[in-house]
Short mmCIF file of the C-alpha atoms (twelve columns), coordinates in Angstrom:
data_MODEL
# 
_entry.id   MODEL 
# 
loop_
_atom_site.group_PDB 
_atom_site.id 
_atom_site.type_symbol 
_atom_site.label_atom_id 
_atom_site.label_alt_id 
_atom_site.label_comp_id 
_atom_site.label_asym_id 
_atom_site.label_seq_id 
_atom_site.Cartn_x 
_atom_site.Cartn_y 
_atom_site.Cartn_z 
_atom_site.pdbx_PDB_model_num 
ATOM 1  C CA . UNK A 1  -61.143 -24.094 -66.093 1 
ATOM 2  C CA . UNK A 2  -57.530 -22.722 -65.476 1 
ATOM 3  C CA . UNK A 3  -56.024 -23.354 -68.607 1 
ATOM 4  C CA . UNK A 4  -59.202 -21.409 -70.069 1 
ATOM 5  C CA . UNK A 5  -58.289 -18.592 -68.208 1 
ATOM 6  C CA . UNK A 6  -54.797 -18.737 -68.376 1 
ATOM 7  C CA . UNK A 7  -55.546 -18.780 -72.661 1 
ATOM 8  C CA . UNK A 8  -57.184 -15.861 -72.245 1 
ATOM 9  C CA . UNK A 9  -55.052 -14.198 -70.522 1 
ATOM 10 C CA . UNK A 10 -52.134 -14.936 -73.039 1 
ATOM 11 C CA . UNK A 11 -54.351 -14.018 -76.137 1 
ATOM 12 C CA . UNK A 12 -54.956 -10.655 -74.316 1 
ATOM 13 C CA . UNK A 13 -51.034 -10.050 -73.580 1 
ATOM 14 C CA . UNK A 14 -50.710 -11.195 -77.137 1 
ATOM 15 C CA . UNK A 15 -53.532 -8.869  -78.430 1 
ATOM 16 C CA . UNK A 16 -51.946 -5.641  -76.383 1 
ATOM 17 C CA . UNK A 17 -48.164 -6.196  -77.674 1 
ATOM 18 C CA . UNK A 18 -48.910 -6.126  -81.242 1 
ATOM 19 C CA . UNK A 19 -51.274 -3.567  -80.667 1 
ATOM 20 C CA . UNK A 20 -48.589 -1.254  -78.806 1 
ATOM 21 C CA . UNK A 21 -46.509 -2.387  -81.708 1 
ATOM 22 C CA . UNK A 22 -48.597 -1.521  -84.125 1 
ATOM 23 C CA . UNK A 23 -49.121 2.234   -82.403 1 
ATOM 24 C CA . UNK A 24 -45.104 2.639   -82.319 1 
ATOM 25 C CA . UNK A 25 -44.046 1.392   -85.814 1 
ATOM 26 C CA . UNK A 26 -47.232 2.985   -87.512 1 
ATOM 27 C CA . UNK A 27 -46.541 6.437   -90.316 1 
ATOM 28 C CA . UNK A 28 -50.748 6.055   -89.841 1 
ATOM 29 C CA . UNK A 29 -52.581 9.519   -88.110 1 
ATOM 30 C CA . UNK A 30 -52.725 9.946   -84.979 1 
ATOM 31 C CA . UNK A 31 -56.317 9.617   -85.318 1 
ATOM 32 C CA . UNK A 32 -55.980 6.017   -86.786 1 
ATOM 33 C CA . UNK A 33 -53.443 5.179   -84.182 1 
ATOM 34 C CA . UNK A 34 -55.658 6.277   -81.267 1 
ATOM 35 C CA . UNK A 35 -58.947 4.431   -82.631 1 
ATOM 36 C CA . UNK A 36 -56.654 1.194   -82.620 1 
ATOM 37 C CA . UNK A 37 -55.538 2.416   -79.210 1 
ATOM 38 C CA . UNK A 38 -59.133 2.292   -78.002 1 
ATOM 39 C CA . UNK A 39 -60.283 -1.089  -79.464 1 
ATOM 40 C CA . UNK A 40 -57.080 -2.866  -78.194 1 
ATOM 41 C CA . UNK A 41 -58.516 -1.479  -74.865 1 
ATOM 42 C CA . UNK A 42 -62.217 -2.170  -75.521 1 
ATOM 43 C CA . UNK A 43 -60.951 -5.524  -76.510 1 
ATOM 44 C CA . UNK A 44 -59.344 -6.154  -72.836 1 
ATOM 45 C CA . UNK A 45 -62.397 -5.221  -71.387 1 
ATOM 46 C CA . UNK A 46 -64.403 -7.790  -73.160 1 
ATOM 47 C CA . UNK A 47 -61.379 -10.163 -71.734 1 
ATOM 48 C CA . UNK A 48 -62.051 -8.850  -68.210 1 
ATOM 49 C CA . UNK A 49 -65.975 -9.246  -68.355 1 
ATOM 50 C CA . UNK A 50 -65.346 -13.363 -69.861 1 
ATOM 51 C CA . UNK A 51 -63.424 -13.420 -66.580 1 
ATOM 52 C CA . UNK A 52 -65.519 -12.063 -63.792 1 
ATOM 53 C CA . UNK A 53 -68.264 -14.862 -65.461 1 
ATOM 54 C CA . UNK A 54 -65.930 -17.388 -65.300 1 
ATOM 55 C CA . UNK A 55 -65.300 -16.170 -61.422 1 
ATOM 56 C CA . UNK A 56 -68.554 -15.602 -60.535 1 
ATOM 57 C CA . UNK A 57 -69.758 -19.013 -61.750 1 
ATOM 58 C CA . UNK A 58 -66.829 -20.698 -60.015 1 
ATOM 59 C CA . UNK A 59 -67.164 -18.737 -56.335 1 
ATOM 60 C CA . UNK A 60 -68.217 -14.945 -55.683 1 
ATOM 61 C CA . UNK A 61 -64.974 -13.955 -54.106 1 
ATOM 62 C CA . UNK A 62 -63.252 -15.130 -57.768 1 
ATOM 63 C CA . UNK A 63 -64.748 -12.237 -59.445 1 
ATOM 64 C CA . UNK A 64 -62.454 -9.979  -58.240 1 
ATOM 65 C CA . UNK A 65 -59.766 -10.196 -61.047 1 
ATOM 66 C CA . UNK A 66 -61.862 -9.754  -64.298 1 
ATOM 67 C CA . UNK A 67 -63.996 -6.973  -62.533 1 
ATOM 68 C CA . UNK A 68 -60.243 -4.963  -62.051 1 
ATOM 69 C CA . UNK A 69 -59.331 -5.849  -65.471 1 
ATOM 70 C CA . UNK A 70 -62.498 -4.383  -67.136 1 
ATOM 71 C CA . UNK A 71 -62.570 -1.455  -64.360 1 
ATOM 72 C CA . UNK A 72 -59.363 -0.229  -65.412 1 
ATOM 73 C CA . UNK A 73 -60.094 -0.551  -68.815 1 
ATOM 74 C CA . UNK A 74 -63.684 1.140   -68.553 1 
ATOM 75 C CA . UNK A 75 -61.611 4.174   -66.796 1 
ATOM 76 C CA . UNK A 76 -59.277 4.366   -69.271 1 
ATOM 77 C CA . UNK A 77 -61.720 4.305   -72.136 1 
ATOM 78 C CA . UNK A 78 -63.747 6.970   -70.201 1 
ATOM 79 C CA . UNK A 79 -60.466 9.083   -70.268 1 
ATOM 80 C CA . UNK A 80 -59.747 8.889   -73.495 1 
ATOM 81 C CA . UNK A 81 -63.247 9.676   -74.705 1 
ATOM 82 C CA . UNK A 82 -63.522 13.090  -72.816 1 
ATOM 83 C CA . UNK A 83 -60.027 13.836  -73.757 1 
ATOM 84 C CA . UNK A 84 -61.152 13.542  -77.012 1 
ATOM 85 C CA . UNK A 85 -63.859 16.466  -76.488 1 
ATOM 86 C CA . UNK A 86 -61.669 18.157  -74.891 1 
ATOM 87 C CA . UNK A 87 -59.050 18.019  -77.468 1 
ATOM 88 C CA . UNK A 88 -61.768 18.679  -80.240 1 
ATOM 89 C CA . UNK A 89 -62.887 21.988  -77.979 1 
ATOM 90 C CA . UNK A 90 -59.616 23.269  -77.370 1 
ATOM 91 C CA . UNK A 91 -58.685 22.801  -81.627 1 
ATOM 92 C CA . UNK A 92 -61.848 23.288  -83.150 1 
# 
């Protein structure tokens, strides 16, 4: 069961560095580079709900790690959504 996590874990490290790599070496829009922004993100949250199963099924008090991982990433795709309106407001 570790190493199952600990593979996940390293394909979502993995799956975030090329991503920020992508975002940094990219001449694409911003638009392009923000929608790649958001499913590296949505993508990590996936990764955080596989591990609060994993937790839960093992012991209750081993959910605690996924459910941070897809919090965070739930907040941050929340912020980035009504910045979005906000920026499309303020420009439109």
């Amino acid at each position: 069961m570790r190493s199952k996590i600990g593979f996940l874990i390293g394909l979502a490290q993995r799956i975030v560095r090329l991503t920020g790599h992508r975002l940094i070496s990219s001449r694409t829009s911003f638009a392009a580079r923000m929608a790649l922004l958001a499913a590296g993100v949505g993508l990590v949250w996936v990764i955080g709900r596989i591990l609060y199963v994993f937790g839960y099924a093992r012991a209750v008090k081993d959910r605690g790690p996924g459910f941070a991982i897809q919090a965070l990433a739930t907040i941050a795709l929340w912020v980035g959504a009504f910045g979005t309106i906000v920026w499309r407001l303020v420009h439109a």
